[in-house]
N, C-alpha and C positions, 0 to 999 in steps of 0.2 A: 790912244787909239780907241776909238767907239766902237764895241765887240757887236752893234746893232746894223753899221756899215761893214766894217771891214772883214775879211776870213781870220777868225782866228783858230786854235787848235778846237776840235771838240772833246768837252769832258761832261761829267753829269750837272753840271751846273750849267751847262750852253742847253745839255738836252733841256731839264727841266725847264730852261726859261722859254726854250720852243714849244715846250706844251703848252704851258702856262700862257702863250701869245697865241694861241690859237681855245683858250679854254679848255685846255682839257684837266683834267683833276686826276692827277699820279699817285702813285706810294713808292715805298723804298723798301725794297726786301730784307731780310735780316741779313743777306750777303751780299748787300749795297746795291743790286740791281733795282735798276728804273723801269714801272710798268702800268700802265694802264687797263679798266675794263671800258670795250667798246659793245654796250651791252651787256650781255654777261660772258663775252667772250674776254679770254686775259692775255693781254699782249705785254709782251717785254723789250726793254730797246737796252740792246745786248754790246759790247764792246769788245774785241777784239784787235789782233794784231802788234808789235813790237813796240808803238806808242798808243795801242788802244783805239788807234784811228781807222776801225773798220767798224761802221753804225750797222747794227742789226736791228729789223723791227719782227719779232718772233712771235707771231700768234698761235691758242689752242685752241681749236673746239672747244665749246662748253659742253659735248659730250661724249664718249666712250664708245666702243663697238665692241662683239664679241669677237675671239677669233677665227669664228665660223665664216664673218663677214670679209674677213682678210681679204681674197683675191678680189671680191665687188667695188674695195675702200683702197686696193693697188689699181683697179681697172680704173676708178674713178681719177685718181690722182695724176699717173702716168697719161689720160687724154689730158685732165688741166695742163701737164706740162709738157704738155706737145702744141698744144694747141695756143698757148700763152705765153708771153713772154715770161711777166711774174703774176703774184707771187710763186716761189719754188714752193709745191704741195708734198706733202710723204708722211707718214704714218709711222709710227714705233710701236712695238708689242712689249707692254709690260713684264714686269718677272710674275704675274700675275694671271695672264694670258689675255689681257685687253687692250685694247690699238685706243692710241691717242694719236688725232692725226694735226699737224702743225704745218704753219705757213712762213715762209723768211721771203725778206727782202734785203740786199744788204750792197753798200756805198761804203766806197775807200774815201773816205774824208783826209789823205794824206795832206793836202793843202788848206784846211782848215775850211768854213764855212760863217757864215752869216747865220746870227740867229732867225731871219726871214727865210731862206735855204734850208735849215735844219727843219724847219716847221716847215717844210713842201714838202720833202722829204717824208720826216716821218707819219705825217698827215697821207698821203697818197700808201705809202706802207699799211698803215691802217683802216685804209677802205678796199685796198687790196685785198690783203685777207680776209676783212669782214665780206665782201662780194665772193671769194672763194667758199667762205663757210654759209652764205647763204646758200649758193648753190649747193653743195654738200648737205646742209636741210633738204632743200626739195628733194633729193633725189633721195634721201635717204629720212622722211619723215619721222619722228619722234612720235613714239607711239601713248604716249602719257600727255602730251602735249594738245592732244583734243579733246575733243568736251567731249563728256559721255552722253 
């Protein structure tokens, strides 16, 4: 069976070769997760589920908020996700007191997939979040990020 045609289960060996057919250039975490930078933004493609067959494409900001910012960085998030389908936007507060805010997109691959399939997938997950963290810039400008 040619895993190029046919659906077969996804593992990180389907992920990777999905990247790798669309160019993209991965790493391997020290706890086997699979993840990409799109820009300097770091995405992870996460697995879940009773055989694993639940694809996550999980982005972070490449940058931090204080938690002064909190309810501006909930107001922000809570319209994305009214107003969009995905990606899902939301924010965590550190044991530290700084909001990391992250994006998911996530597909039950129970019936397996095509390595063409897999790469739409997590391709369209990837500009997903990347289009949510740009808007996130604008609205929310980096103040070290312009010329003095």
């Amino acid at each position: 069976m040619d895993t190029h045609t046919a659906p077969v289960q996804v593992t990180g060996d389907l992920i990777v070769d999905a990247l790798a057919s669309q160019g993209i250039r991965y790493f391997v975490d020290s706890e086997g997760e699979i993840g990409c930078l799109v820009g300097n933004r770091v995405f992870l493609f996460m697995r879940f589920g009773n055989q694993r067959e639940v694809i996550q494409v999980r982005g972070c900001w490449n940058r931090v908020a204080t938690i002064e910012r909190a309810s501006l960085i909930l107001d922000f998030c809570n319209k994305w996700n009214f107003d969009m389908v995905w990606p899902k936007a939301y924010y965590r507060v550190r044991d530290d007191g700084v909001i990391s805010v992250f994006t998911e997109v996530s597909h039950d691959f129970e019936f397996g997939a095509t390595v063409e399939q897999l790469a739409e997938f997590l391709m369209n997950g990837l500009r997903a979040g990347d289009h949510f963290f740009d808007r996130l810039d604008e609205r929310f400008p980096d103040p070290l990020g312009k010329p003095a």
